[in-house]
N, C-alpha and C positions, 0 to 999 in steps of 0.2 A: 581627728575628731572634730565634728562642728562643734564652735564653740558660741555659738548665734543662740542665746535664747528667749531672746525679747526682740517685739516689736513694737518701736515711736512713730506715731502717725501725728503729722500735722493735721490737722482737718480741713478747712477752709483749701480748697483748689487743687488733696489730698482724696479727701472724704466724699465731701459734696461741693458740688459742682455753684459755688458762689461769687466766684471772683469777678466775673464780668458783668454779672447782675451787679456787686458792689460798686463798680465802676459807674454803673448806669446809675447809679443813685449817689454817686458821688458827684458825678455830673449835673445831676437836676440840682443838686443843693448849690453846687457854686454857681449856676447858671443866675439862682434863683434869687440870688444876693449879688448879682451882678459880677460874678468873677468866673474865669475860665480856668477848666479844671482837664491836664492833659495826662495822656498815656505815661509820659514821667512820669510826670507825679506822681501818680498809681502805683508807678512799679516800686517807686520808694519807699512806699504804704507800705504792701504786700509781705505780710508775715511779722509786722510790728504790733505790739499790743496799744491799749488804746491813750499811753502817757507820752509812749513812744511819735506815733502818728499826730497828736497834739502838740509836741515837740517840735516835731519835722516843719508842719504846716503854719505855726506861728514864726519859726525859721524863716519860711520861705515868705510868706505873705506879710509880714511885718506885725506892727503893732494895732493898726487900724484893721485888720481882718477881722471881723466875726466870726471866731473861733469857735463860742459854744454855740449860739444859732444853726451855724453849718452845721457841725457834727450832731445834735440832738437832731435838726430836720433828718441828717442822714440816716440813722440810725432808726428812726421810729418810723422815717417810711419803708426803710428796705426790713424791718421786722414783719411792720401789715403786711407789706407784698408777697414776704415768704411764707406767712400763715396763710394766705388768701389762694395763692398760689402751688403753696408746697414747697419743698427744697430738692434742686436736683441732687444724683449721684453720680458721682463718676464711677467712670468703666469700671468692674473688677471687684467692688468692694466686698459686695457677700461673696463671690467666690475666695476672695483671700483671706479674710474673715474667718470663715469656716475650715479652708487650709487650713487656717493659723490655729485654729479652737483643735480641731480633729489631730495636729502635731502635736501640741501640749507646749506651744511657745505663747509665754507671758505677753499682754497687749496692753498698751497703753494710749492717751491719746495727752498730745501736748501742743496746744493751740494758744494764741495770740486773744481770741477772744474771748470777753468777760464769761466767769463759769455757768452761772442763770443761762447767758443765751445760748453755750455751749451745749448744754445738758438738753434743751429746749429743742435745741436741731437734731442733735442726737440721738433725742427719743422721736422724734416728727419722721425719722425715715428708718426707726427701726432697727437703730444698729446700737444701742448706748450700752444695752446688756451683754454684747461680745467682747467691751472691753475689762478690766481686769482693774486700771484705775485710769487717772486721768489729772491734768495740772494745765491749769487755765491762766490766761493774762494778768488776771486782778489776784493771783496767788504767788508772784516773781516781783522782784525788785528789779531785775535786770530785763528787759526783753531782747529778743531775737536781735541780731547777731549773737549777746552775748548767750554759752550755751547751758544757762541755768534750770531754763524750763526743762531742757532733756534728761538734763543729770539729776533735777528733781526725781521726772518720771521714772530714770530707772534705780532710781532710791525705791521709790515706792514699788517696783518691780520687786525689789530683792534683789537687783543684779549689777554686775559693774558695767561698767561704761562699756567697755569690749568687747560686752556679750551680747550688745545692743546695736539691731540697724534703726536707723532714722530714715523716713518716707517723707522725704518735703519738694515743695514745689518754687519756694521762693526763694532769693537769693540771699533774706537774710538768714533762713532757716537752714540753708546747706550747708553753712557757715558754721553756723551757732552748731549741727551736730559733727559737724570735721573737730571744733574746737572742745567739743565736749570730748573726745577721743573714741565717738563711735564711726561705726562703716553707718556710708552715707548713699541711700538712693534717688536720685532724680527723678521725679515723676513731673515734666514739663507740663506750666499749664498756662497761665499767659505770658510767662518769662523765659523764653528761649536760653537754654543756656549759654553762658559764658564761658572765655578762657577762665577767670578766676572759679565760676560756678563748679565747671569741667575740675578745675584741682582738688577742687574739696570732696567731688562726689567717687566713690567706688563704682558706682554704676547708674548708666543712664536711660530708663524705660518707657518707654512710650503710654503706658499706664499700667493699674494694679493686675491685668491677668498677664501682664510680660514679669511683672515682681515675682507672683505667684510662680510660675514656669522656672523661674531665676531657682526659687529657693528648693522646688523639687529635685533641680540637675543638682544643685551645689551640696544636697544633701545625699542625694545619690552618688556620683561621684565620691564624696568624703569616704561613704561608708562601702 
């Protein structure tokens, strides 16, 4: 019997296609206050919520950093840009989506980022009303690695932890659903997987029509 009946989607590098646009706007902000801002760094970023990421960056950069300057410029220009501009997709989404709606498997989304702007991108490319519920950065005391967000969502699913895959792209996120005690899928998107990445994940897909394709054999197959 499958016993899969929910699905956790990160959003951000997941959903829509934001990660390297964040970069580029992470970039102009430290440039812009005189400091250099590298692909580390980023990757450290990537799937933290935003106490998290203020954490890390005050870490790293010390006490004379302009911590809220940078982050409020970051933040309010990569908003304009993505109103102005639109937000991309990545591959897959409404076909898995619709898989997912047309099998009768529970959807969730569980992102790093505050719920306002979450819900804001969500509806901007048309996909907010496929999910089922959803648990945001500014709703968790814990962020990504630890795996609270997920075990929220499949709270609010109605399901336990191991009836739930998680869809994440980041290395804190594949973490955080290994640790939550769900199957975990790698969906690569600027962070190449790791050996550590590699142990936490059940499986690793080049994007959401290889998920999709995943869940139709695995289901076939069972039954």
């Amino acid at each position: 019997m499958w016993k899969i009946k929910g699905i956790i989607f990160d959003m951000d590098g997941v959903l829509v296609d934001t990660e390297r646009i964040s970069f580029k706007f992470w970039e102009k902000s430290f440039e812009k206050y005189g400091y250099k801002y590298s692909m580390d760094t980023h990757l450290s970023l990537i799937g933290r919520n935003n106490n998290s990421i203020r954490n890390i960056l005050g870490e790293t950069f010390g006490t004379e950093f302009p911590l809220d300057e940078i982050c409020n410029y970051k933040s309010e220009s990569m908003i304009k840009y993505l109103l102005e501009e639109g937000t991309p997709l990545k591959i897959g989404v409404f076909e898995l989506l619709d898989y997912l709606r047309e099998n009768n498997y529970k959807i969730a989304v569980a992102t790093s980022t505050h719920k306002e702007r979450a819900i804001q991108r969500l509806e901007s490319v048309g996909i907010k009303e496929k999910f089922d519920d959803m648990v945001c950065g500014d709703e968790i005391e814990h962020s990504k690695p630890n795996p609270e967000i997920f075990l929220k969502a499949a709270e609010k699913l109605g399901l336990k932890p191991e009836e739930c895959i998680v869809i994440e792209d980041s290395p804190a996120g594949v973490e955080a659903g290994y640790k939550g005690g769900m199957t975990v899928i790698n969906v690569p998107d600027m962070k190449m997987p790791d050996e550590e990445m590699k142990k936490y994940s059940s499986l690793i897909c080049n994007n959401l029509l290889d998920v999709k394709e995943y869940l139709e054999t695995k289901v076939a197959t069972v039954y």
